[in-house]
C-alpha positions in Angstrom: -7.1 15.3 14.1 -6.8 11.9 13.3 -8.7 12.7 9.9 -5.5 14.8 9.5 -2.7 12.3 10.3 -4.4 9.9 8.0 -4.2 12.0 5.1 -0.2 12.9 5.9 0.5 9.4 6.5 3.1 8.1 3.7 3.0 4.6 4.0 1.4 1.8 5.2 2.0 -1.9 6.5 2.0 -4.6 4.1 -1.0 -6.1 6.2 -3.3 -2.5 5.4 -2.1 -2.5 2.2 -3.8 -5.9 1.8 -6.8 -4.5 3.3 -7.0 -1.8 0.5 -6.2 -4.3 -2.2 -9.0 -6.4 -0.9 -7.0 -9.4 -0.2 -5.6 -11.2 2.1 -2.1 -11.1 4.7 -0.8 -14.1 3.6 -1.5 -13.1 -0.6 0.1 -10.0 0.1 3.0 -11.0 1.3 3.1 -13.3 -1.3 2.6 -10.3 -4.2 5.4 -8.5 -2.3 7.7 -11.9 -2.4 6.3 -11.8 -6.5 7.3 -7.5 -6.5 3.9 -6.8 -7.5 3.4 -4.3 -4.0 6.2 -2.2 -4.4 7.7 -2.0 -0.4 10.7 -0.4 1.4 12.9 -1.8 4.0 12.9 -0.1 7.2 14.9 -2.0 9.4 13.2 -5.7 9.7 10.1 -4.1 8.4 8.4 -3.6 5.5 6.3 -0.5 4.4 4.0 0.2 1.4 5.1 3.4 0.2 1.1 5.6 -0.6 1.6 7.0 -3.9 2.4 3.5 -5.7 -0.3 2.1 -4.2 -3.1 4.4 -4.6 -1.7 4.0 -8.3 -2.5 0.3 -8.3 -6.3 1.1 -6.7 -6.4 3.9 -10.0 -6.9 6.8 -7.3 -5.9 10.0 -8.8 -5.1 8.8 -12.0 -7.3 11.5 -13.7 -8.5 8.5 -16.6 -11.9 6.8 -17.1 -10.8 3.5 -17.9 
């Protein structure tokens, strides 16, 4: 089950997102400050939408670059 929430999960905090990116909290804040992590404002927080970020890893792209 928790295989299955992952997959149906939308978004993620700008921490994970770092994680994914391969960098760290502080340098992704910093790209979210710069609008190079595309975020939404829930409240005080800030989320990482999935699809624009699984664009910036090149997941589903369907190109060999």
């Amino acid at each position: 089950m928790n295989t299955q929430l992952e997959a149906a999960r939308l978004t993620y905090t700008v921490e994970e997102a770092g994680r994914l990116l391969g960098i760290g909290r502080g340098a992704a804040y910093a790209a979210v400050r710069r609008g190079e992590i595309p975020v939404i404002a829930l409240g005080k927080r800030l989320v990482v939408p999935k699809a624009p970020l699984l664009r910036m890893l090149g997941a589903g792209s369907g190109s060999d670059e």
